[in-house]
C-alpha atoms as a printed R data frame, in Angstrom:
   type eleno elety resid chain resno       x       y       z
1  ATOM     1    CA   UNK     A     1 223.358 214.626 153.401
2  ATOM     2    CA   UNK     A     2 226.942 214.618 151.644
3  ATOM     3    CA   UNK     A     3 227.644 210.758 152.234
4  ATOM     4    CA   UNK     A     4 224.278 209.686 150.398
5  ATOM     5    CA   UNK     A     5 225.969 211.365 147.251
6  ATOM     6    CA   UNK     A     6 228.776 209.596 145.511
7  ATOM     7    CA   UNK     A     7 229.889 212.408 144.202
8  ATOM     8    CA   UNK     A     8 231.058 213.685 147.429
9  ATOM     9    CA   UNK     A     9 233.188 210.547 148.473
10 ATOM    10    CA   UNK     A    10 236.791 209.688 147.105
11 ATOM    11    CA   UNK     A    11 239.928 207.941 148.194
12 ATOM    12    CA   UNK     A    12 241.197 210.074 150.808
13 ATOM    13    CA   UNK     A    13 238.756 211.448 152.166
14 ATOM    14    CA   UNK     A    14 238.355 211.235 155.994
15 ATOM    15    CA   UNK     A    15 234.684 209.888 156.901
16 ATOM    16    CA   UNK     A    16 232.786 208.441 159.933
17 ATOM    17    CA   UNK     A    17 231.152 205.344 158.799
18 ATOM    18    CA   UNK     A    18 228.908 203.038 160.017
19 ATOM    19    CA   UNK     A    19 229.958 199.282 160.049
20 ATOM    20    CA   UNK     A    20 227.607 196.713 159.560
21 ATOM    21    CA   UNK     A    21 227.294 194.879 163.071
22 ATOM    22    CA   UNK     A    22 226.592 198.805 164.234
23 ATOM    23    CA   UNK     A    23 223.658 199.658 162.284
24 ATOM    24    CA   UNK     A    24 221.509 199.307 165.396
25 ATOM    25    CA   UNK     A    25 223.222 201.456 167.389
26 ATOM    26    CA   UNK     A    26 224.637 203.728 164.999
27 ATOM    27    CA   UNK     A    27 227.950 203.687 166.280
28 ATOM    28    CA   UNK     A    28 230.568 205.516 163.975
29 ATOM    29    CA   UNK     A    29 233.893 204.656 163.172
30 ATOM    30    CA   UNK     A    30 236.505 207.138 161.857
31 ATOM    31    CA   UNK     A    31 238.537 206.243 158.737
32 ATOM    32    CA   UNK     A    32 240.063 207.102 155.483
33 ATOM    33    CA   UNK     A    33 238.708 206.195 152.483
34 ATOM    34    CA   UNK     A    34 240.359 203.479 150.234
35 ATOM    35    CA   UNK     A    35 237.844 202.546 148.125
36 ATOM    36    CA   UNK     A    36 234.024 203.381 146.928
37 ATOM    37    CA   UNK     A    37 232.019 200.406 146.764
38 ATOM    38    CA   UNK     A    38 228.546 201.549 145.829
39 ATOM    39    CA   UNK     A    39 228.544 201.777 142.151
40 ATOM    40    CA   UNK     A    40 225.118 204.222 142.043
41 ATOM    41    CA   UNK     A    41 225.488 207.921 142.162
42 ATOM    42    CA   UNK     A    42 222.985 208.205 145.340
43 ATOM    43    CA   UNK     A    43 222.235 205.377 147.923
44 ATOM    44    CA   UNK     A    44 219.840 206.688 150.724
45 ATOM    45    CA   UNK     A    45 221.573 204.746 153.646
46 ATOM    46    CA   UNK     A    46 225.158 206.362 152.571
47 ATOM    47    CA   UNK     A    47 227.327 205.292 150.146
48 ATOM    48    CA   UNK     A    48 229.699 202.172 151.085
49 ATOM    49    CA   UNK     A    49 232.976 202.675 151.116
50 ATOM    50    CA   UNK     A    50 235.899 200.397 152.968
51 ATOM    51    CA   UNK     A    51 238.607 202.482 155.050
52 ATOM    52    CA   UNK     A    52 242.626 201.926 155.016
53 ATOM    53    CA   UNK     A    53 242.051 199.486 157.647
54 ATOM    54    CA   UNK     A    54 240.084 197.211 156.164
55 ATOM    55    CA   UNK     A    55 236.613 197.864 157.559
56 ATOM    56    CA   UNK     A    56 233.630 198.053 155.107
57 ATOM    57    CA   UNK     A    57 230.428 200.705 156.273
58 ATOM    58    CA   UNK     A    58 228.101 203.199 154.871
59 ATOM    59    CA   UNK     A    59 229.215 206.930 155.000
60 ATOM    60    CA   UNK     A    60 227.439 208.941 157.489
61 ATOM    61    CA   UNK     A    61 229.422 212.111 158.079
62 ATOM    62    CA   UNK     A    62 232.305 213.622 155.732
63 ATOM    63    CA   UNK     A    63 235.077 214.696 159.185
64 ATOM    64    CA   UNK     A    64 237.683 216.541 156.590
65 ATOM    65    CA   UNK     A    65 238.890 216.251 152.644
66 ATOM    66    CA   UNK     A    66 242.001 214.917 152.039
67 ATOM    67    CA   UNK     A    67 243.018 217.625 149.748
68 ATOM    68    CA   UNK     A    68 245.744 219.961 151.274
C-alpha cells in the first residue's frame, strides 16, 4: 500500500486520510498534504501526515499527485 511508504507522500499531494477519532470506523477524509509527520521510511498503519486544513491522520489512499 503506497501510504505505508514515506517515500510516496509529499507536500502536495492529494490523500484520503484517516483522522484519529475515525479509526473505528475508518472514515476518510480528503486533503492536501502540508506536512509529513512520521519521521520512519515505512509505518504499517500509514504514514501521518496533517492536511492544509489543519487536520492530523494516517494516509490510507494516495486520490492524485500534485505534480502538473
Amino acid at each position: 500500500m503506497a501510504g505505508q511508504q514515506r517515500k510516496n507522500i509529499y507536500p502536495g499531494l492529494e490523500v484520503e486520510i484517516v483522522l484519529k477519532q475515525d479509526q473505528r470506523t475508518g472514515k476518510t477524509t480528503r486533503g492536501i498534504v502540508k506536512d509529513l509527520l512520521t519521521n520512519s521510511p515505512t509505518h504499517p498503519h500509514g504514514i501521518k501526515v496533517r492536511l492544509q486544513d489543519g487536520q492530523v491522520g494516517r494516509v490510507k489512499t494516495i486520490v492524485s499527485s500534485g505534480k502538473p
